[in-house]
RODO-2510 file (C-alpha; in nm, 4 decimals, decimal comma):
residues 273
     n   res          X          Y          Z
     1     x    -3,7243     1,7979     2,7421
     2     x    -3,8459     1,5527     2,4756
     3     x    -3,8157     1,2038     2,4929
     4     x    -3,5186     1,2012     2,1756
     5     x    -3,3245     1,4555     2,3944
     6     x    -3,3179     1,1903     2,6684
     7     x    -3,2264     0,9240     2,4805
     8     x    -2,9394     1,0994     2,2907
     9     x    -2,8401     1,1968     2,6716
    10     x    -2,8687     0,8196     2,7701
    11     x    -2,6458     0,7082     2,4879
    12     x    -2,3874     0,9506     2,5308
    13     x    -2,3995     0,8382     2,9015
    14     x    -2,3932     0,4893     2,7986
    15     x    -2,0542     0,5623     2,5733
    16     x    -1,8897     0,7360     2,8703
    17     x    -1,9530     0,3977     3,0923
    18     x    -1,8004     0,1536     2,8612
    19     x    -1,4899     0,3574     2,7898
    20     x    -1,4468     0,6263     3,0552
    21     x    -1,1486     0,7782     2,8642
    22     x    -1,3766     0,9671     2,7135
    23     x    -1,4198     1,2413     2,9766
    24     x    -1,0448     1,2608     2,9609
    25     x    -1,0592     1,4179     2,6098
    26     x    -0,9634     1,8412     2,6845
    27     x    -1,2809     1,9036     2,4537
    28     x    -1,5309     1,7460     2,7768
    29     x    -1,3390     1,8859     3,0590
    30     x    -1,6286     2,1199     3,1640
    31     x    -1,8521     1,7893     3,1580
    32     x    -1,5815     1,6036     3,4055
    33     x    -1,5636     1,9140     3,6060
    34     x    -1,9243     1,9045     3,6581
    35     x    -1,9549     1,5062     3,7118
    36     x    -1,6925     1,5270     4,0001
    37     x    -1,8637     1,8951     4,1749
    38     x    -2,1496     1,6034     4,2266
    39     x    -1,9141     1,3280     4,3531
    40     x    -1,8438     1,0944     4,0931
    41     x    -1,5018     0,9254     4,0443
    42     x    -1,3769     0,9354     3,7329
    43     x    -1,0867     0,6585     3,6303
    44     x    -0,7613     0,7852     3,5808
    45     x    -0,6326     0,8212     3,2153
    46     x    -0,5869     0,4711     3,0576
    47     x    -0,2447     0,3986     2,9059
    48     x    -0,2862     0,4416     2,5625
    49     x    -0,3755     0,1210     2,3672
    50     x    -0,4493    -0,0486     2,7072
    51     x    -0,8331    -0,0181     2,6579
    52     x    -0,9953    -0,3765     2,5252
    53     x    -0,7705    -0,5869     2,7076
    54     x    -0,3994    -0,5091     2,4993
    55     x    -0,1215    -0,2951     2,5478
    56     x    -0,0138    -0,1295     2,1742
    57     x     0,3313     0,0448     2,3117
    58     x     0,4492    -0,3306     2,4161
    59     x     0,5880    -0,5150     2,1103
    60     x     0,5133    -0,8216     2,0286
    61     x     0,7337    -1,0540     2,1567
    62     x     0,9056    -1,2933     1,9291
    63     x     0,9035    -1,7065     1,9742
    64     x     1,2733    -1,8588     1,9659
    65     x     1,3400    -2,0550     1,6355
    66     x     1,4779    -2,3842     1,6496
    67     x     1,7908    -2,3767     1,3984
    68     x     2,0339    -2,6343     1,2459
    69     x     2,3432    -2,4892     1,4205
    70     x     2,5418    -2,7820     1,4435
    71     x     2,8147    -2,6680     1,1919
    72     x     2,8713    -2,3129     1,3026
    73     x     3,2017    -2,2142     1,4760
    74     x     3,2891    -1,9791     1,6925
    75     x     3,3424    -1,6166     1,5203
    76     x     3,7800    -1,5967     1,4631
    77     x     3,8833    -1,2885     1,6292
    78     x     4,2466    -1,2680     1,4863
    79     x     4,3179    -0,9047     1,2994
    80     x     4,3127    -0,8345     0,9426
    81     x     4,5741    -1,0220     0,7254
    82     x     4,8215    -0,8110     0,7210
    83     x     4,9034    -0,8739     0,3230
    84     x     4,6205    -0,7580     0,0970
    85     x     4,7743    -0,6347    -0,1629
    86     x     4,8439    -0,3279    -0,3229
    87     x     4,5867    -0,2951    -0,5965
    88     x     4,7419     0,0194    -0,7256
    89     x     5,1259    -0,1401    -0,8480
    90     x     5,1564    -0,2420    -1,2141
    91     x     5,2128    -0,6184    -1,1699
    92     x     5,5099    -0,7176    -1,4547
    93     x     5,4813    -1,0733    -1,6419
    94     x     5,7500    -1,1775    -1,4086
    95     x     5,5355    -1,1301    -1,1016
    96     x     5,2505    -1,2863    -1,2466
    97     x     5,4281    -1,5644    -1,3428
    98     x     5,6066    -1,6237    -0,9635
    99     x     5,2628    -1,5664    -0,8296
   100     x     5,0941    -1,8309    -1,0338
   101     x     5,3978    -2,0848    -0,9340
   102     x     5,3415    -1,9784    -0,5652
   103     x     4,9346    -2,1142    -0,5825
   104     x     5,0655    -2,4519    -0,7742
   105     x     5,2855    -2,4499    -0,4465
   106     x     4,9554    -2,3835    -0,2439
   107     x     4,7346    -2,6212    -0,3900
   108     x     4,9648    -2,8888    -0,3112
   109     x     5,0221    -2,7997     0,0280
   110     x     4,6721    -2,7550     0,0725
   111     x     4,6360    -3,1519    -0,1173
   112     x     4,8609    -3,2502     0,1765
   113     x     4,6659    -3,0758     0,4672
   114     x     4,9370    -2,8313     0,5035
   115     x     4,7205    -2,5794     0,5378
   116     x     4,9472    -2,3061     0,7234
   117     x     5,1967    -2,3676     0,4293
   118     x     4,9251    -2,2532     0,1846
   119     x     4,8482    -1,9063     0,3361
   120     x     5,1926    -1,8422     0,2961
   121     x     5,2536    -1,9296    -0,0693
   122     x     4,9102    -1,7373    -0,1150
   123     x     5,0182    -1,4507     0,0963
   124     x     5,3572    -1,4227    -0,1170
   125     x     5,1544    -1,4360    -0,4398
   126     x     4,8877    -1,2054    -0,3584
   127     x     5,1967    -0,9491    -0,2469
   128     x     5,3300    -1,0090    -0,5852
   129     x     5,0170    -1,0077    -0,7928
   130     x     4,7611    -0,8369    -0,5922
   131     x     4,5186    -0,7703    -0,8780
   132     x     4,4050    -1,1859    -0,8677
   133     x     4,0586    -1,2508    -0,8001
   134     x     4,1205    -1,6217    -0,7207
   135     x     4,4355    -1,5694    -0,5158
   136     x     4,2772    -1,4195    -0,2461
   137     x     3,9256    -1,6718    -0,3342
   138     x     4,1943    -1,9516    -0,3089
   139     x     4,3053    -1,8228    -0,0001
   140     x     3,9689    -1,7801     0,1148
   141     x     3,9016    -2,1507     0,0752
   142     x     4,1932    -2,2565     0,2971
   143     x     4,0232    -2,0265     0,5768
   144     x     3,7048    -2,1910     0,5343
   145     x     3,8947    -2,4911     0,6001
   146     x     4,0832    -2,3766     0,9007
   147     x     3,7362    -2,2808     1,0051
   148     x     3,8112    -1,9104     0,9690
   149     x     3,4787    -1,7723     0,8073
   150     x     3,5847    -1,3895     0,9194
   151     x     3,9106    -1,4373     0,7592
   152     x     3,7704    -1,6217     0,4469
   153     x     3,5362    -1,2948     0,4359
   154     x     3,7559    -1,0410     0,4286
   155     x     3,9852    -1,2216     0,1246
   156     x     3,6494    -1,3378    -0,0117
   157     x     3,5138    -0,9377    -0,0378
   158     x     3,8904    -0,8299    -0,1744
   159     x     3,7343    -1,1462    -0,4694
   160     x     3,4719    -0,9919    -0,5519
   161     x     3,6394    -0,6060    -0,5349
   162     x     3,8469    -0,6919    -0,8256
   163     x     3,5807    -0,9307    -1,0309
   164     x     3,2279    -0,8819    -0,9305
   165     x     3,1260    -1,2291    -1,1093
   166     x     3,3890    -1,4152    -0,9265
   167     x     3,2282    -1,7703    -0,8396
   168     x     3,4951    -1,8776    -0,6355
   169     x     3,4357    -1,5463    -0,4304
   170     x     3,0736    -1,5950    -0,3799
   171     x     3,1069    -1,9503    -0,3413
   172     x     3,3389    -1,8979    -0,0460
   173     x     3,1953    -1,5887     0,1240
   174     x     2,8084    -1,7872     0,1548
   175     x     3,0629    -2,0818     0,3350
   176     x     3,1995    -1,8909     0,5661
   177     x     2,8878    -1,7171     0,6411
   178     x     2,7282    -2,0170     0,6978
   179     x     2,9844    -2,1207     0,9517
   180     x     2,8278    -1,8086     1,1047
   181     x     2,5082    -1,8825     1,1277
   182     x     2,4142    -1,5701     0,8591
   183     x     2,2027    -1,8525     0,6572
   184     x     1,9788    -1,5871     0,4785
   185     x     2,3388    -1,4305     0,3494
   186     x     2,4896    -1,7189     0,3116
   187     x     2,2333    -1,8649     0,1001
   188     x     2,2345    -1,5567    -0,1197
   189     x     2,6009    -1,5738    -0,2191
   190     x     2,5788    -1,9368    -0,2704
   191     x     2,2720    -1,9058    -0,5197
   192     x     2,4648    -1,6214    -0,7046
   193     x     2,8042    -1,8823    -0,7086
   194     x     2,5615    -2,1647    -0,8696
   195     x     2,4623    -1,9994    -1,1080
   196     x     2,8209    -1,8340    -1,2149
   197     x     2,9881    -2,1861    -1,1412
   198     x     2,7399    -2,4621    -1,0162
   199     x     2,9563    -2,7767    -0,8148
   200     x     2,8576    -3,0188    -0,6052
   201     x     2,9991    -2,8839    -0,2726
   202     x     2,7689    -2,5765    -0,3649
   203     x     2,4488    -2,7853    -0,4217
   204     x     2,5633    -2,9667    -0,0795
   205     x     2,5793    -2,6734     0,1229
   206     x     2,2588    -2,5091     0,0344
   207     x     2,0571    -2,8248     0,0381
   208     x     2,1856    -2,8349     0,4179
   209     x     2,1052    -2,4464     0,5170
   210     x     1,8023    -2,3924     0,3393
   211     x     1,5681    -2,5653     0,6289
   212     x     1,6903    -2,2786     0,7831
   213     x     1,6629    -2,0010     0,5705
   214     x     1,2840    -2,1390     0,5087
   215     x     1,2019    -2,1541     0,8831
   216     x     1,3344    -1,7777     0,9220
   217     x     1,1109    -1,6067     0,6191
   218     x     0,8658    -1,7923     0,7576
   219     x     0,8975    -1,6461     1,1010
   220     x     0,9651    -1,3188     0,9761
   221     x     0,6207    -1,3867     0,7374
   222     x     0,4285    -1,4984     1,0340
   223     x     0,5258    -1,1636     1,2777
   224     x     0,4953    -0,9143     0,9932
   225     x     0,1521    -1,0123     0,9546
   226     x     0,0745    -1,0015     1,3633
   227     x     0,2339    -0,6729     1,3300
   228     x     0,0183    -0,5541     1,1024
   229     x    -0,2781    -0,6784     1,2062
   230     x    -0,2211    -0,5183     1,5436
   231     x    -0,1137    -0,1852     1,3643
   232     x    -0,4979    -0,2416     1,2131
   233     x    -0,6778    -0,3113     1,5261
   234     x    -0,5169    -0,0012     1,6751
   235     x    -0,5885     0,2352     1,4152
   236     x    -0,9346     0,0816     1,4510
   237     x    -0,9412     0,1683     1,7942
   238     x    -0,8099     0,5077     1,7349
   239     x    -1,1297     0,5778     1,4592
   240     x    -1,4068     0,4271     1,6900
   241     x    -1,2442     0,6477     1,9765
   242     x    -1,2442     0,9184     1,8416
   243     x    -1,6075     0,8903     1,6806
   244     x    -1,7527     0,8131     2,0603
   245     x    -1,5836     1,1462     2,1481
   246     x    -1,7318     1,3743     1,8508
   247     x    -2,0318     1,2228     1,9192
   248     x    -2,0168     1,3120     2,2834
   249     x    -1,9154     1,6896     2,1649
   250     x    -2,2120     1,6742     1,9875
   251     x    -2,4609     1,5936     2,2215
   252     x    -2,3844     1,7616     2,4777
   253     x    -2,3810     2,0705     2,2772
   254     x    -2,7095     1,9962     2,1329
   255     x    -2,8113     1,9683     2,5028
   256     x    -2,6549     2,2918     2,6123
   257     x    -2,8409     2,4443     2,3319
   258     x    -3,2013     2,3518     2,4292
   259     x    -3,1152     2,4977     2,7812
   260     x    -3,1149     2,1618     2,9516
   261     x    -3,0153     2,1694     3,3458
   262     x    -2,7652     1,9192     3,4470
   263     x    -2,8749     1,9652     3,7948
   264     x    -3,1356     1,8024     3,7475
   265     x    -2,9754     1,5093     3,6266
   266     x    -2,9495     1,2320     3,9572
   267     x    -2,5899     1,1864     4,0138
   268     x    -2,6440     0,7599     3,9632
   269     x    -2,7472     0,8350     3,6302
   270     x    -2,4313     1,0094     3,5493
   271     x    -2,2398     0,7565     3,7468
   272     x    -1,8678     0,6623     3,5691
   273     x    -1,7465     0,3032     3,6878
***
């Protein structure tokens, strides 16, 4: 056999001892077959991704990020309120009118820290005029104060049902969501209430919770990109792979085809670490 025979042989060999996977591939079980009738151990089957020192199937796991917590509360578990209004009822002058005494009646109580005293004059309006944005944003506000941000959310939501540019709404809603901790959310329907209504308790609250809403794009930013890149090298693995194994189809069938005689190959040529 010529000497560029051999040397396609020896590089074939060669591509088999730095990733034994190869022989693994259905395509070269006759060749594996034939390596182990002489004695040589084959390695199991690698785990896929496992080859060059990384596991692809095992996610990357993601560093803890140190947050501004200090103002969020504990989530308020108490059940809907059970008034939110009938949106459906034709609400008379009459009702309107009551309803608009019954907030006067809650922003005073709220002025005097009654706060209990202003869910009910809110609650009584709301049941007469259901079809107020800023009844139930009003409400909403005295939640946020009792530290209720699910509560607020709910009556904040009903808002923004009714007017969709409600500032009030939006304005409350990002509060109690940033009682949460949702500062990506909260900072969303704060921006959208600045720029319908800007006030300083607005501008306040975002200038606090943005830190955080810039450390978690970041984060997110910075794992995308590992993600990717790892998506990248894998795929690159993939190609290379599967090049080393055509090219091992192809020499050995250029080898069949000039009649060469693998038994007279020594077995520590062929030898698979």
């Amino acid at each position: 056999m010529d000497d560029s025979k051999i040397h396609e042989l020896k590089l074939f060999v060669e591509s088999c001892q730095s990733d034994p996977s190869i022989l693994h591939n259905p395509s070269l079980g006759f060749f594996k077959t034939f390596l182990q009738s002489l004695g040589a151990k084959i390695p199991p089957a690698s785990t896929p991704g496992a080859e060059n020192g990384h596991t692809s199937n095992k996610d990357i796991v993601e560093s803890d990020l140190e947050l501004d917590d200090s103002d969020v509360v504990k989530p308020d578990d108490d059940p809907p309120q059970k008034v939110m209004g009938d949106l459906s009822i034709e609400v008379s002058d009459e009702s309107r009118d009551l309803a608009q005494s019954l907030k006067s009646k809650a922003i005073e109580a709220i002025s005097e820290g009654n706060l209990d005293e202003a869910i009910d004059h809110l609650t009584e309006a709301i049941t007469l005029n259901p079809c107020s944005a800023i009844l139930y944003a009003t409400r909403a506000s005295v939640y946020v104060k009792q530290k209720k941000p699910n509560a607020a959310i709910r009556d904040a939501d009903a808002a923004l049902k009714i007017n969709a540019d409600s500032a009030k709404g939006y304005k409350m809603r990002g509060m109690a969501r940033a009682m949460l901790g949702h500062w990506e959310d909260a900072a969303h329907d704060l921006g959208l209430a600045s720029n319908l209504d800007h006030d300083e308790e607005i501008g306040a609250t975002l200038k606090k919770i943005e830190p955080n809403v810039h450390k978690i794009r970041e984060h997110r930013r910075k794992y995308e990109r590992l993600r990717k890149e790892k998506k990248v090298r894998a795929t690159e693995h993939a190609k290379q792979k599967t090049k080393a194994e055509t090219e091992a189809c192809y020499i050995l069938f250029y080898i069949f085809r000039i009649g060469l005689g693998y038994s007279h190959i020594p077995l520590g040529y062929l030898h698979i670490p």
